[in-house]
N, C-alpha and C positions, 0 to 999 in steps of 0.2 A: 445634325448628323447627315451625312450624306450617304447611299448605296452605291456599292460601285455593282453594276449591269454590264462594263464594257464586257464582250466577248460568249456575253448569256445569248441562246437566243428566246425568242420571242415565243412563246404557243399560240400566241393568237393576234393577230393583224385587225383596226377595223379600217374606217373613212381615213381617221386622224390620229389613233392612238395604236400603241404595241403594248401585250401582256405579257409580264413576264413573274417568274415565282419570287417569292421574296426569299432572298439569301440568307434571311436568317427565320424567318417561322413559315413554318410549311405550310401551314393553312391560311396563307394571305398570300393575293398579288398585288403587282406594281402593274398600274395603267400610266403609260409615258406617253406626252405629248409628242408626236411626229413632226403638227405642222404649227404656224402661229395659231394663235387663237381667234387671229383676223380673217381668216381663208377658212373656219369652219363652216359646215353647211348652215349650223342654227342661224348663222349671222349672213352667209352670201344668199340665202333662201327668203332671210325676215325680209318686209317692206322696207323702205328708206326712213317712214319714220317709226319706226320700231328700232331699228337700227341704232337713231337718235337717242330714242328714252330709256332702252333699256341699259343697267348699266355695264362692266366685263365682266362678272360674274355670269350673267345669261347667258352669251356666248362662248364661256371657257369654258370646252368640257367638264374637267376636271375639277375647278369650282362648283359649277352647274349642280354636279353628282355629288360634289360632297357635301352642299348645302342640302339637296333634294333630300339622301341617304340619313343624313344627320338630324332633319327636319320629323322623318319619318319614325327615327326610332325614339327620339324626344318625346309624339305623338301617340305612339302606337307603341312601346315597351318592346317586348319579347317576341309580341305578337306580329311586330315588321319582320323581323328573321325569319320568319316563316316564306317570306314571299319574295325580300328583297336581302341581299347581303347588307353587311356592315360597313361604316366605312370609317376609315380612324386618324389618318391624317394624311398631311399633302407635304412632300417633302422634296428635296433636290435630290435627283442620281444624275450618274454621270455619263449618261446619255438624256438627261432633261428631269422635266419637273415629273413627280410619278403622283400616283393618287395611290393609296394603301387601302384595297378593300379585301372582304371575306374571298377564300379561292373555292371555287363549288366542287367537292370532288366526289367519286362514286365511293362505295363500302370498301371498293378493292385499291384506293388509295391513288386513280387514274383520275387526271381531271375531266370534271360531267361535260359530255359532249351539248354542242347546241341545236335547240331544236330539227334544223334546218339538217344538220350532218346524223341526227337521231332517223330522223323520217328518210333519208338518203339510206340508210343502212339498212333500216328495219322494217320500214313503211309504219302507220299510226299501227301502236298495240294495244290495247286496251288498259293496259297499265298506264301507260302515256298518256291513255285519252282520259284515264279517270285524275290522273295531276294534274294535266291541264285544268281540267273543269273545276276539280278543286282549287289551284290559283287562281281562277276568274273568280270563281265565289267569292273567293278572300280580297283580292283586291275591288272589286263590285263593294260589297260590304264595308270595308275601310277604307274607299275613297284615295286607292295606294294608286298613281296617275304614272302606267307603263305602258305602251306604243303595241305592245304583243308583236312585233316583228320575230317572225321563227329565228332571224339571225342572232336576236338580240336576247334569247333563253336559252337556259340550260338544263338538262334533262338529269337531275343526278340520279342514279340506280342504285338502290340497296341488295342487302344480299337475300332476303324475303322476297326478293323480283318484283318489290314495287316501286313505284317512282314518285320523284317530287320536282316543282317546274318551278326553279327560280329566272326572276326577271335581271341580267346583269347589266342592262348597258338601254337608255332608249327612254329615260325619264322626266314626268315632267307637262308643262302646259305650254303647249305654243301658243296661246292669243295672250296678246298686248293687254284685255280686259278679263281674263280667267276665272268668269262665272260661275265655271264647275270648281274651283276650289273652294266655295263657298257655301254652293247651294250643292246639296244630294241629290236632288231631282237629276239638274242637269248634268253632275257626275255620273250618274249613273245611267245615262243617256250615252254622254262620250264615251263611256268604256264597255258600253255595248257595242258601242259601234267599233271600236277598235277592234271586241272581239271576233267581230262577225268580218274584218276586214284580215284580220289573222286567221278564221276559218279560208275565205276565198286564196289564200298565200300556201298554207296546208295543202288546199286542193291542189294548187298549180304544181309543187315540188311532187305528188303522191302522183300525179298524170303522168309528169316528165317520168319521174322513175319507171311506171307502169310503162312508158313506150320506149325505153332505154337510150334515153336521151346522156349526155358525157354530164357528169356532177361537174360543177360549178367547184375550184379547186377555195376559192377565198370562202366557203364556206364548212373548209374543216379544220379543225385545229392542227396549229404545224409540228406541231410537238408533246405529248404527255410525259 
């Protein structure tokens, strides 16, 4: 089966991929490859021999995330949705190869904004601050391996005006030897530190706003 995408546009842009809704179920999108899968950062960033051994699955996005996505709820049940979308399969459209995952939407049927365009509107509210904290819980606890970049969450709002902070994009273990996939100690060593490194990124967008600095336009979505 193939999608046809020609003339949809995009809500959301990243490095290397476009999202778009899925044409036939409203609660899933299509992540479409932009560029090769040669010219991604994971691969122009790894070392030469990293480069070497790993094999294209590493490097392709959209591989990358379906294996990561797939691995996770095989692992963890019902209890990965919580934290991480679903992801279902990888198919041709006719703007490129798409990846099929869950689409994160608020109560009012508007896709969840991401952290980054959350704290740009609203600054941290406490509703926000207590999802967060609840996602690191959860991912700390079950060993779920996401980067916390504010660009790379999603803030969904319910109508009760609490929130939930899913990870959509950012997953995964960069070293060549991935010690922390094994051991808990040092998992949950790396995802502290991620966390406290996604604290420091918090702070810098919540300054900028506080001195009415111009938002950053590639961090809002172009379309709900």
């Amino acid at each position: 089966m193939m999608l046809s995408l020609k003339g949809e546009t995009p809500f959301a842009k990243g490095g290397h991929r476009a999202c778009y809704r899925h044409p036939v179920y409203p609660t899933r999108c299509v992540k479409v490859m932009m560029d090769n899968w040669r010219t991604t950062a994971r691969r122009m960033k790894a070392p030469w021999i990293v480069r070497q051994l790993r094999p294209k699955w590493y490097f392709h996005d959209n591989l990358y995330e379906f294996r990561f996505l797939r691995g996770e709820e095989k692992r963890l049940r019902e209890m990965a949705g919580e934290f991480i979308p679903r992801a279902y399969e990888i198919l041709e459209t006719d703007v490129g190869e798409g990846l099929i995952v869950d689409l994160i939407k608020d109560e009012d049927g508007s896709i969840s904004m991401t952290l980054s365009e959350y704290l740009w509107r609203n600054g941290m509210t406490d509703l926000c601050e207590v999802a967060l904290e609840k996602m690191w819980e959860g991912v700390v606890r079950y060993g779920i391996f996401v980067q916390g970049r504010p660009d790379n969450l999603v803030v969904e709002q319910r109508r009760d005006g609490s929130c939930r902070c899913v990870a959509i994009d950012g997953f995964g273990f960069p070293q060549l030897i991935p010690l922390s996939r094994w051991w808990k100690r040092e998992a949950r060593r790396k995802l502290n530190r991620r966390k406290e490194k996604q604290r420091r990124s918090i702070e810098e967008i919540l300054n900028k706003r506080k001195d009415g600095e111009k938002v950053s336009e590639r961090r809002f979505l172009l379309s709900r």
